[in-house]
C-alpha positions as CSV (number, residue, x, y, z in Angstrom):
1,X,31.4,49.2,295.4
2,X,29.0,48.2,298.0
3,X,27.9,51.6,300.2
4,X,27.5,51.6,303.9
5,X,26.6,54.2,305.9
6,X,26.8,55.5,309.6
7,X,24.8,58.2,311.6
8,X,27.9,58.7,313.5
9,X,31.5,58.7,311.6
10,X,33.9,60.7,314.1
11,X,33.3,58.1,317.3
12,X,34.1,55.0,318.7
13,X,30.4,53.8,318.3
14,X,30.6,51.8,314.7
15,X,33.8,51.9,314.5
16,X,34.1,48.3,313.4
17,X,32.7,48.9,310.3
18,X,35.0,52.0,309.3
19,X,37.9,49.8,310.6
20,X,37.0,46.9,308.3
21,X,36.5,49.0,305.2
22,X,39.8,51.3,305.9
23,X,41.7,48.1,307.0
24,X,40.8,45.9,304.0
25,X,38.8,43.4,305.0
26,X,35.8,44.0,302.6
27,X,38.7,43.8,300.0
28,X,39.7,40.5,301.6
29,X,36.2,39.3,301.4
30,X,36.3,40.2,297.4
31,X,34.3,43.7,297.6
32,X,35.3,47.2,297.4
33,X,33.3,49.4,300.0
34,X,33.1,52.5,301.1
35,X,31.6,54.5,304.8
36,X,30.2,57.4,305.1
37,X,28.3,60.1,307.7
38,X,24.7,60.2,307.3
39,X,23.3,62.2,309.7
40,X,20.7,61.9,311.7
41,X,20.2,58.4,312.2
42,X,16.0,58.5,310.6
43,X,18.0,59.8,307.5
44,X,20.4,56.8,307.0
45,X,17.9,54.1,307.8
46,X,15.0,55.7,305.0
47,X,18.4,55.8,302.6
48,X,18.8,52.0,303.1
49,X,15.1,51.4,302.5
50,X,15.3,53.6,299.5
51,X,18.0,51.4,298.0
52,X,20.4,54.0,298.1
53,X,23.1,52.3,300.5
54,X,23.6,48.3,300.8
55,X,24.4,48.5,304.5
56,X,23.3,50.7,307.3
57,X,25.6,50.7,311.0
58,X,23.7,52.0,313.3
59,X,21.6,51.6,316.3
60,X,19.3,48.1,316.1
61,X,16.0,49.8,316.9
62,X,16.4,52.7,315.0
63,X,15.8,50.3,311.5
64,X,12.2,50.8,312.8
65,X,12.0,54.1,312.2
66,X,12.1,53.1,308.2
67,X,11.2,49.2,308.4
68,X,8.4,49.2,310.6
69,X,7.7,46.1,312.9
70,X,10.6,44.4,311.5
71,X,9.3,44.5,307.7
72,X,11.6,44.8,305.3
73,X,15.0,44.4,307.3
74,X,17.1,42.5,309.2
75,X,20.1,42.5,311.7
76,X,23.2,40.5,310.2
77,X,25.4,40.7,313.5
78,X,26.0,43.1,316.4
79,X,28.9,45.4,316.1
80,X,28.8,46.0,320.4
81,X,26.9,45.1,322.9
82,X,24.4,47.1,324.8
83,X,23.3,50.8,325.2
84,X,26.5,53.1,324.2
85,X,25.6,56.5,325.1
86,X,26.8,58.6,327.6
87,X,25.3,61.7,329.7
88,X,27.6,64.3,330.1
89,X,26.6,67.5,332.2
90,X,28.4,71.1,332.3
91,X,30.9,70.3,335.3
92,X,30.1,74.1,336.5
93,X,26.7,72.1,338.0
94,X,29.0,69.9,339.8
95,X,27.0,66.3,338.7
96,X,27.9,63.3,340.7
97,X,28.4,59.8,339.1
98,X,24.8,58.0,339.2
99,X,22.9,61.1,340.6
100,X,20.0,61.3,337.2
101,X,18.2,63.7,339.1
102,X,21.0,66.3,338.2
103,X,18.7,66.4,334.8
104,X,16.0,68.4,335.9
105,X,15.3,71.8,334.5
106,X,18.4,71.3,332.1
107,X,18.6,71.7,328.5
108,X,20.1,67.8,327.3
109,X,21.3,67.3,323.9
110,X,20.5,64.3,321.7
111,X,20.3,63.2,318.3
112,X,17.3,62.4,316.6
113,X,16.7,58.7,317.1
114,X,18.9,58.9,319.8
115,X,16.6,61.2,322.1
116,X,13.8,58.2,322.7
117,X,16.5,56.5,325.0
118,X,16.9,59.2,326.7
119,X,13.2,59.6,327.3
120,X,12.9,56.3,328.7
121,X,15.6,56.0,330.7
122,X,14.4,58.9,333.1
123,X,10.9,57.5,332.8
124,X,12.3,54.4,334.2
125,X,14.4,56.6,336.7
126,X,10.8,58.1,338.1
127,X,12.0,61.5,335.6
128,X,9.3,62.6,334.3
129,X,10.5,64.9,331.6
130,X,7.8,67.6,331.1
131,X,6.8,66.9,334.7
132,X,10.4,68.3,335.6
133,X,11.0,70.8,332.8
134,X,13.3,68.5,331.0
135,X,14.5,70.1,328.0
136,X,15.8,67.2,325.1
137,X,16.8,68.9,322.4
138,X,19.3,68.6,318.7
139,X,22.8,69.6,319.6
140,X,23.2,72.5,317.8
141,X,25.7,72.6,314.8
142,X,26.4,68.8,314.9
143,X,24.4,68.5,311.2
144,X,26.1,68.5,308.5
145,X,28.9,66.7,306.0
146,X,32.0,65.7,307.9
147,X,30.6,67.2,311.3
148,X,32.8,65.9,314.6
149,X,29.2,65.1,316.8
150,X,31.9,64.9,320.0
151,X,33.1,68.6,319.2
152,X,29.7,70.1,318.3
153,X,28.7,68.6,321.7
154,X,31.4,69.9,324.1
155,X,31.4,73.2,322.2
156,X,27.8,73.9,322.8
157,X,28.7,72.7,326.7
158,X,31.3,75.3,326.6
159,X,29.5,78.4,325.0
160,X,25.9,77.3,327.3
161,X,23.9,76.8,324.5
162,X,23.2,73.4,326.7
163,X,23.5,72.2,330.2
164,X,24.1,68.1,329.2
165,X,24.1,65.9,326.2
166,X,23.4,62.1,325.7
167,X,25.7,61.3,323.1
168,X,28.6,58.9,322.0
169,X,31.8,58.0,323.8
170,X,34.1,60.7,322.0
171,X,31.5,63.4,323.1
172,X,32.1,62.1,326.5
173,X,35.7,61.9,326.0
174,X,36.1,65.1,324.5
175,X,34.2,67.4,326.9
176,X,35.8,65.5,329.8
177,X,39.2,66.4,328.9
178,X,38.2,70.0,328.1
179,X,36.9,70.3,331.8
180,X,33.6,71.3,330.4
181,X,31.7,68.1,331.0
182,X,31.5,65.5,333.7
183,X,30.1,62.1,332.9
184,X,27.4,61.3,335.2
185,X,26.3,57.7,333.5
186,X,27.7,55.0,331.2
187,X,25.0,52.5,331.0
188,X,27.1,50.3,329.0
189,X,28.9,49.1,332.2
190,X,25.9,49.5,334.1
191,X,24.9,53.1,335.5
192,X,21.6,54.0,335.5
193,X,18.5,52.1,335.5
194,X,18.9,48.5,334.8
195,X,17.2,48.2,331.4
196,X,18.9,50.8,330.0
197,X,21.8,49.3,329.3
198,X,20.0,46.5,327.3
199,X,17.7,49.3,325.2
200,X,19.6,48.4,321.8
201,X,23.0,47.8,320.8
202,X,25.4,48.6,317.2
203,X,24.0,46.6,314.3
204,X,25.2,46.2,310.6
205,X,21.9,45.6,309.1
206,X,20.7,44.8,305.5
207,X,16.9,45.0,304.0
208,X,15.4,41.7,303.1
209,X,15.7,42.2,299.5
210,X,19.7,42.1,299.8
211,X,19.8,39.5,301.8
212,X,17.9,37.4,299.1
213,X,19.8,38.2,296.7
214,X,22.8,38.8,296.7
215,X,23.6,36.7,299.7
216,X,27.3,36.4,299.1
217,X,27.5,40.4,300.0
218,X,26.1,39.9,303.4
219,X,28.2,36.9,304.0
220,X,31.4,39.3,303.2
221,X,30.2,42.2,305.8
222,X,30.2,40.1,308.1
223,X,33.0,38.2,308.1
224,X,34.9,41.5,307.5
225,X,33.3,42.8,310.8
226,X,34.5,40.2,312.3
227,X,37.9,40.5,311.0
228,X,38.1,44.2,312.5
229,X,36.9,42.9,315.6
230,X,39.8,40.4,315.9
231,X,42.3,43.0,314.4
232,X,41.6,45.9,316.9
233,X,41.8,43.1,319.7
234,X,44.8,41.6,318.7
235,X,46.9,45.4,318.1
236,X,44.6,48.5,319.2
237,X,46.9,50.7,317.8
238,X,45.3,49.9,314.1
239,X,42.5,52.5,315.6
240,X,44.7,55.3,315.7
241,X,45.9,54.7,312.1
242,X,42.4,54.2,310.8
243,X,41.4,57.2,313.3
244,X,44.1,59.0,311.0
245,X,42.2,58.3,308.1
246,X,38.6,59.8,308.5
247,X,39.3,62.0,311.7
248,X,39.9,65.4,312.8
249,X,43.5,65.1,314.5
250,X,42.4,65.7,318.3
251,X,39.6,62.7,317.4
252,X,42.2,60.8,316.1
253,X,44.4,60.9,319.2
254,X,41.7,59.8,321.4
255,X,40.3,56.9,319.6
256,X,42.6,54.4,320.3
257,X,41.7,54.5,324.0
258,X,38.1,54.4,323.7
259,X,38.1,51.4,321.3
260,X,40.7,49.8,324.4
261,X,37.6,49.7,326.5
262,X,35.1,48.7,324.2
263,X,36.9,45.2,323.8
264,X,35.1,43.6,325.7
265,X,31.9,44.5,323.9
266,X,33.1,43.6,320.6
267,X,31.2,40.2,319.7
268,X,29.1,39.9,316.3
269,X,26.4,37.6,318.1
270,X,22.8,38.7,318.7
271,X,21.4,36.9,321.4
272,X,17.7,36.4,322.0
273,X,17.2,38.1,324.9
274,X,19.5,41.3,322.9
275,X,16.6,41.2,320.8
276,X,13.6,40.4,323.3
277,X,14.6,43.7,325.7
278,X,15.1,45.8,322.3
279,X,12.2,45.0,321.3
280,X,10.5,45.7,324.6
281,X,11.7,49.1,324.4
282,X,10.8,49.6,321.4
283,X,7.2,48.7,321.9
284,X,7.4,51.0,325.3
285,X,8.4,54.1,323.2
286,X,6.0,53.3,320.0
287,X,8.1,52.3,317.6
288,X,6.8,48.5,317.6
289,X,3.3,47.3,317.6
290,X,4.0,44.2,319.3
291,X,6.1,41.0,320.0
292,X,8.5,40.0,317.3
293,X,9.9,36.6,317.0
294,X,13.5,36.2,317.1
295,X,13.7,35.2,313.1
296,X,12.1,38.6,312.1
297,X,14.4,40.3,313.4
298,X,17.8,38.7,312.8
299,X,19.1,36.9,309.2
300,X,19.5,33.5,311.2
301,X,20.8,31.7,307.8
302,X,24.0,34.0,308.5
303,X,24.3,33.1,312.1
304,X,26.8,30.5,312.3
305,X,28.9,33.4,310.7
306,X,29.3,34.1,314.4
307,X,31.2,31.5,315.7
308,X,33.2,30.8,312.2
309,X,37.0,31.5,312.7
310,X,37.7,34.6,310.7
């Protein structure tokens, strides 16, 4: 049973991965895997060094935070491209799309991990965030087994406990709906300060010792990423029945749309320049000690995956 694990389980931010396990296509591939939530994201990378998962989905600069300038592990293809958080801010404040400068004084909520894009992005939007009394902070009550981060998030919007969160889609979506929240950027498709959107991206990733050997494991996530790629493109619907699965009901509802417009996102390749702006940002927030070359980074002897038919 090959184990893979996600920082985020009830979103549409890995969902590849939980589509091709729920969907079959590690069993295609000849494995039996499973997914599962752990939370926070410094948690699920220090589990993969410590040889307690095979696969980690998560953000690509966060295998940093246990694999320090790019010893140790590598990225076996993208899950989505670019940045894919959202900042959401209690609609009573009356935000407006773009405005960053609504931020000031608040209290925003973030995962760990999560929180150092946020601290760069308003550094790079001339927001200082002590300067301006910037309060980044855990969301309260999203820890835990089975936790919906999206709920925890528009809950805490609705009972004040915070004034904004940077946070995944489904938080977005779900405090939207409610009324409680108003998106005010989705760098993804561009809001915000340019190189935002090109921070870091969704990443299956694998240590170096894997890789070596047992080789034919890494070729099979892969291609089974790849298959749920192609799948939830082909008949979106599929997310509602995996959504089914491994979510809370109201999640379950949503997902389907939120995958809809991530489509266009969904390409296993890790480009160059993907990984020459990550890593800038991650040199820019300490996590990186320097330049890293391309083949450091990334298991190039799996790329051609990529463009293989699935």
């Amino acid at each position: 049973m090959l184990r893979i694990a996600v920082p985020d389980l009830v979103s549409n931010s890995y969902f590849p991965i939980i589509a091709a396990v729920e969907l079959g296509f590690f069993k295609s591939e000849g494995f039996d895997a499973s997914v599962e939530l752990l939370f926070p994201v410094p948690k699920t990378f220090a589990a993969l060094r410590d040889g307690q998962l095979d696969f980690v989905v998560g953000s690509a600069h966060a295998t940093l935070l246990a694999f320090p300038d790019w010893q140790g592990a590598k990225l076996l293809c993208a899950i989505g491209k670019h940045t894919y958080w959202f900042l959401v801010i209690r609609s009573d404040l009356k935000p407006k799309r773009g405005d960053l400068s609504i931020v000031k004084g608040l209290r925003i909520g973030a995962a760990p991990g999560v929180d150092f894009s946020l601290r760069r992005m308003l550094i790079e939007a001339g927001i200082d965030p002590v300067e301006n009394n910037v309060q980044i902070m855990p969301i309260p009550g999203a820890a835990g087994p089975n936790v919906s981060f999206g709920l925890s998030a528009a809950k805490a919007l609705e009972e004040g406990t915070l004034d904004g969160f940077w946070a995944n889609g489904m938080g977005c979506e779900v405090a939207v709906r409610r009324g409680v929240g108003t998106m005010v950027l989705d760098v993804r498709r561009g809001d915000g300060p340019v190189p935002a959107r090109h921070y870091t991206f969704s990443a299956l990733v694998a240590t170096d010792q894997r890789i070596k050997d047992k080789p034919e494991t890494v070729t099979a996530a892969i291609r089974a990423v790849m298959k749920a790629h192609k799948a939830l493109k082909e008949d979106t619907d599929l997310a509602t029945v995996v959504g089914q699965k491994r979510f809370p009901p109201s999640e379950a509802e949503l997902i389907a749309e939120l995958i809809r417009r991530d489509l266009p996102y969904y390409d296993p390749t890790i480009s160059e320049e993907a990984v020459v702006n990550m890593n800038n940002f991650a040199q820019n927030i300490g996590l990186l000690s320097g330049p890293a070359p391309y083949e450091r980074v990334v298991a190039t002897e799996f790329s051609h995956l990529w463009k293989t038919p699935v």
